[in-house]
C-alpha positions in Angstrom: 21.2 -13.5 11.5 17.2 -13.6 12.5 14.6 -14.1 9.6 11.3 -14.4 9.9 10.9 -17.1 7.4 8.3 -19.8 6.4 8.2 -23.1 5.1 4.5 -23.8 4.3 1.6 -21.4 3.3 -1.5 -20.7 5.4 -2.0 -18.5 8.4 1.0 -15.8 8.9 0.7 -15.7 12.8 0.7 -19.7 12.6 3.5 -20.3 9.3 6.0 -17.4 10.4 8.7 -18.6 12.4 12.0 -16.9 13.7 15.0 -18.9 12.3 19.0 -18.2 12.1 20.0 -18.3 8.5 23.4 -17.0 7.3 23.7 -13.5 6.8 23.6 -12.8 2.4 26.6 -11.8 0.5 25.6 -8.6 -2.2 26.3 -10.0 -5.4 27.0 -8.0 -8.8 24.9 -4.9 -8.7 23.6 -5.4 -5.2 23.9 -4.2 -2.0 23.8 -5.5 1.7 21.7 -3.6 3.6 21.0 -3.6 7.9 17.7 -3.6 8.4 16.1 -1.0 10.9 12.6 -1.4 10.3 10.6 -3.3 7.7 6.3 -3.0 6.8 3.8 -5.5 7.4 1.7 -5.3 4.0 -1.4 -7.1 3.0 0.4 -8.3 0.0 3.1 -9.4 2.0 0.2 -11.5 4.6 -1.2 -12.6 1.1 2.0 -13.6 -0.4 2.8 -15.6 2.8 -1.0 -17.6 2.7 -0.1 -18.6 -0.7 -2.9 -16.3 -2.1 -0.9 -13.6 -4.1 0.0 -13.7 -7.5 3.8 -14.6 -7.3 4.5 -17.6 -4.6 8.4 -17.6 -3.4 9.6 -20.9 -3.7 10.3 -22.5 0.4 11.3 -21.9 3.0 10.6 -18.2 2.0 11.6 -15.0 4.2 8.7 -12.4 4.4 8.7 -9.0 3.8 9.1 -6.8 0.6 9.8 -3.2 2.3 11.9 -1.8 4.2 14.2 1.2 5.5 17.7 0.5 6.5 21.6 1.4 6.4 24.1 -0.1 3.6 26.7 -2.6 5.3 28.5 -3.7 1.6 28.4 -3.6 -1.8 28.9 -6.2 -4.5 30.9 -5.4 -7.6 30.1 -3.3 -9.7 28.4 -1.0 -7.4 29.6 2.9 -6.1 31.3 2.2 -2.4 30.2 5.4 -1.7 26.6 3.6 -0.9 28.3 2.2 2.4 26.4 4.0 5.5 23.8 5.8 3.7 20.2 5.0 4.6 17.6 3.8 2.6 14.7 2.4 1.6 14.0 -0.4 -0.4 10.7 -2.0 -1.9 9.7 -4.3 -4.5 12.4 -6.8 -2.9 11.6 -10.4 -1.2 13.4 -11.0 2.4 12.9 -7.8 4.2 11.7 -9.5 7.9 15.3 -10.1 8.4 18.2 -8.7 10.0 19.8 -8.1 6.7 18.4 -8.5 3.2 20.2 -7.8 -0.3 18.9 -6.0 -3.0 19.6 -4.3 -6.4 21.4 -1.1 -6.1 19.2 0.4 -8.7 15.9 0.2 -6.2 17.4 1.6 -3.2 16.4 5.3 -2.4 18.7 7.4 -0.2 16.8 9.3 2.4 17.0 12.9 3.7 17.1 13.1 7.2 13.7 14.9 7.3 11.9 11.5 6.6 11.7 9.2 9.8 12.5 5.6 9.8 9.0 5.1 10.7 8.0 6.5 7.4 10.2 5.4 5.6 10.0 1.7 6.2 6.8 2.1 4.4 7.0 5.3 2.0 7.3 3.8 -1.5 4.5 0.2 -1.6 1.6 2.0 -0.5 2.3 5.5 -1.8 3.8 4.5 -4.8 0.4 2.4 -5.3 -1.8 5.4 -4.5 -0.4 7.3 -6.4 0.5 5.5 -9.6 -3.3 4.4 -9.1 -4.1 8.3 -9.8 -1.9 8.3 -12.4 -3.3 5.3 -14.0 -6.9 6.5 -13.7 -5.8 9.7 -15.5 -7.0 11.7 -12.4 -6.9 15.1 -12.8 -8.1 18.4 -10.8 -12.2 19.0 -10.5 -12.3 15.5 -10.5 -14.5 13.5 -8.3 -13.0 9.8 -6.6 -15.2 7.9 -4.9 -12.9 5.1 -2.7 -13.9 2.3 -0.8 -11.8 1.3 2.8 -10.6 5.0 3.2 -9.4 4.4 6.4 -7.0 1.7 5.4 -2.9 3.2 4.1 -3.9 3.6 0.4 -6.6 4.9 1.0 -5.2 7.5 3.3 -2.6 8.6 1.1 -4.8 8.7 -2.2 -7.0 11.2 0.1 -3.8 13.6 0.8 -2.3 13.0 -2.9 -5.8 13.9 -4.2 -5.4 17.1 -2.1 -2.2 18.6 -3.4 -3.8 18.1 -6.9 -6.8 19.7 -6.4 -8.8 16.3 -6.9 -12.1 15.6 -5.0 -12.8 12.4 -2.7 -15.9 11.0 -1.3 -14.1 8.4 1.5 -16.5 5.7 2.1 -15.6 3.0 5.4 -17.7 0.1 7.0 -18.1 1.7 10.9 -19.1 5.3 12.2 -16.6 4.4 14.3 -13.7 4.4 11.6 -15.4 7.7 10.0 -15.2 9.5 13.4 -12.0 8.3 13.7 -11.5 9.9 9.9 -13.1 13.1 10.1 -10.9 13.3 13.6 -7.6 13.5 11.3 -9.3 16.1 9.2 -10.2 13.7 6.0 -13.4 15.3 4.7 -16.2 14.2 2.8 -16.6 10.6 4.8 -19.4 8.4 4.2 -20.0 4.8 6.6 -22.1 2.0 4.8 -23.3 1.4 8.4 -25.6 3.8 7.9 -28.7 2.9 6.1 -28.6 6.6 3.3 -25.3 6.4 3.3 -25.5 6.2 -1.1 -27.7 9.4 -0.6 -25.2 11.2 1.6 -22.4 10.3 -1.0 -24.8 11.5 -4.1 -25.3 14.8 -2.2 -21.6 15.5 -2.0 -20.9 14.4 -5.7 -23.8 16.1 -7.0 -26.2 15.1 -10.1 -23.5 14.4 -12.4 -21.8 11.9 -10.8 -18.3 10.7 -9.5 -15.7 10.6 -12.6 -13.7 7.8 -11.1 -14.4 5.0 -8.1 -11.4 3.0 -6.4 -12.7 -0.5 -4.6 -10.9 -2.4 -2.6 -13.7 -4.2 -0.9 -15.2 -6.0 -3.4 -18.9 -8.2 -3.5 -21.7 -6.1 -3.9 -20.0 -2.9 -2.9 -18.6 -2.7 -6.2 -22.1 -2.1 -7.6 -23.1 0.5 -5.2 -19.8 2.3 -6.4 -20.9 1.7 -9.9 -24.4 3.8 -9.0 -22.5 6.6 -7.4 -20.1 7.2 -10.8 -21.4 9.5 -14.0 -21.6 9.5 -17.4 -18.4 7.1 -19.0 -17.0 6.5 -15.2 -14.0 4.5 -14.9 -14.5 1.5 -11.6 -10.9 0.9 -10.9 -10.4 -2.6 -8.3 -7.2 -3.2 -6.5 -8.2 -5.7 -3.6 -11.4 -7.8 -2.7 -11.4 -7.1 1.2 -14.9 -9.6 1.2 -13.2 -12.4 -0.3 -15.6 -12.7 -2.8 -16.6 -12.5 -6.4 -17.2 -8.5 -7.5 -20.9 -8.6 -8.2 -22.3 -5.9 -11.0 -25.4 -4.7 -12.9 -25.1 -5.0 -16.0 -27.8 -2.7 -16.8 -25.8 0.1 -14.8 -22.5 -1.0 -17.2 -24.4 -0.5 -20.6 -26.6 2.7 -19.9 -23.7 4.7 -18.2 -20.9 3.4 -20.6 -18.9 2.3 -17.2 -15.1 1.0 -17.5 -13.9 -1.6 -15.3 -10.1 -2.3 -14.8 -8.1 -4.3 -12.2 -5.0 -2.8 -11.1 -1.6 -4.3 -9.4 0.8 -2.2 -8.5 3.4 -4.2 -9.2 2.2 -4.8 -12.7 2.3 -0.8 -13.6 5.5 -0.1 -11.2 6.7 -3.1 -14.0 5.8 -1.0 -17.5 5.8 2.7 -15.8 8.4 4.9 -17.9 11.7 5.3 -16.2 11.2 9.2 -16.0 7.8 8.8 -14.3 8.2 5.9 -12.0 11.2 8.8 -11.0 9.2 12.0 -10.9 6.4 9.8 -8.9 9.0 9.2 -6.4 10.5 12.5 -5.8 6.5 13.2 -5.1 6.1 11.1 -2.4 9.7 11.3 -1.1 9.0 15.2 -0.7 5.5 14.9 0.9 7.0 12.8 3.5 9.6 15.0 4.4 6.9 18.0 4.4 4.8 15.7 6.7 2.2 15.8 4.5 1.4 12.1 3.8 -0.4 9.9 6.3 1.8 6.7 7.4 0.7 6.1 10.6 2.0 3.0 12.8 -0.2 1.1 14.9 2.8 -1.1 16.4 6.3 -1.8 16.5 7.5 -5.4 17.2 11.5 -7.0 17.6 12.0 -9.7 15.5 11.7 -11.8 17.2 8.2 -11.3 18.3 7.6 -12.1 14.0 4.4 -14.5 15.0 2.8 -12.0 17.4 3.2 -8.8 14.9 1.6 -11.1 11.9 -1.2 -11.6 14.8 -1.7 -7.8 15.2 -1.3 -7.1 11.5 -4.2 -8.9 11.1 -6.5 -7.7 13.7 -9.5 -5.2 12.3 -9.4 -2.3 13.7 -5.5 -0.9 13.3 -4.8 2.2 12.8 -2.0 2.2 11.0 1.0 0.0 9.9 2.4 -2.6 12.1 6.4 -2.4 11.3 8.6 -5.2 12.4 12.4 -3.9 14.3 15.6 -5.5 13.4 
């Protein structure tokens, strides 16, 4: 079978190569599934760099998500599995033709949810919205978010919707907001613009945003830190800058700010059974109600692995690039 497989770290469009390797065999309590489409995720471009917080031992396979049809099962696992589609995250190998994978994580699909979708409804969603749940978000709320235009911050907009939650969507171009307020996201800010804090403030109003979600990172952690309240909680998930988060202190002591970092993988890890479950059902009915926003920018074969890292990397996208088995 095809993988799209590396064997150093560095640059994904220069590292990933398409390589025959021999097709797995599901094992106890796994599964073999056929790949139809799998996501390109920033974690997965990370992971392949070297720069996340797990590094696969080499040569690796990319990809950690993924919708697709079960071919076999290994022992121990219900035969009945055989032909159903699903989709899978949370597993390593997914830029492949084939991929195993616990039984347990698989979800079976309804046929409301396109493969499109699915290939990517569960690492970002399940993110976004185990990020609400983990800033104890709740209705008449305010969220302030940085990079709205990227997938979480898309789907944290709609989530935020159905639960009566209030965002302030902040981007880096008037082009991006246009693009935004285009799709019917409301309340969008651009730093390009020189009041942009003052625009946000005026939407927030005097007392303040109760929560603020960065992904950006540098000194745009601060400026999120001005816009939150009394006792606001600065939640980061991703440093888009590359650099060190950069914050007042003043603004930290006289507001009584909380900072966390949050990794999705982390809180998927200690999540209750029962939740991670109702979270799920969520997101698996949004989808099929068309109400969560997973667009694709591109879909490329396989084999075409080096040019899709290229495009998955260009600024700009609007929406996920998908790789086609």
């Amino acid at each position: 079978m095809r993988s799209a497989t590396h064997a150093t770290f560095g640059d994904p469009a220069e590292v990933i190569t398409v390589t025959e390797t021999d097709t797995p065999a599901p094992q106890t309590g796994e599964v073999l599934v056929r790949t139809i489409l799998s996501a390109i995720h920033n974690h997965d471009l990370w992971t392949v760099r070297g720069e996340y917080g797990v590094k696969p031992d080499l040569p690796a396979t990319g990809g950690t998500e993924a919708v697709g049809v079960i071919e076999a099962v290994g022992p121990e696992v219900d035969s009945a599995l055989v032909g159903k589609r699903v989709t899978v995250a949370g597993t390593m190998g997914t830029w492949a033709d084939y991929f195993t994978a616990p039984a347990a994580s698989v979800l079976p699909l309804p046929d409301a949810v396109s493969d499109e979708d699915a290939a990517q409804l569960v690492a970002m969603p399940f993110s976004a919205i185990s990020l609400l749940e983990f800033a104890k978000a709740k209705a008449g709320d305010w969220i302030v978010q940085t990079a709205a235009n990227g997938a979480v911050g898309k789907i944290i907009d709609a989530l935020a919707k159905t639960r009566g939650i209030h965002v302030v969507n902040i981007v880096r171009r008037q082009a991006a907001a246009e693009e935004l307020r285009a799709s019917g996201v409301q309340n969008v800010v651009s730093t390009d613009q020189s009041d942009w804090k003052d625009q946000a403030k005026s939407i927030i109003g005097e007392q303040g945003a109760q929560i603020a979600i960065d992904s950006v990172g540098g000194s745009t952690a601060n400026d999120l830190v001005d816009l939150l309240g009394w006792e606001g909680l600065l939640v980061t998930f991703g440093t888009a800058d590359g650099g060190d988060m950069i914050l007042n202190s003043g603004q930290l002591i006289f507001k009584h700010i909380t900072v966390k970092g949050f990794w999705g993988a982390k809180v998927s890890q200690h999540m209750a059974p029962e939740t991670r479950k109702a979270l799920i059902s969520e997101l698996v009915t949004l989808a099929a109600q068309g109400k969560l926003p997973l667009d694709v920018d591109a879909i490329f074969d396989l084999s075409d692995a080096p040019a899709a890292m290229q495009a998955a990397q260009t600024p700009g996208r609007k929406g996920k690039v998908l790789l086609r088995a």
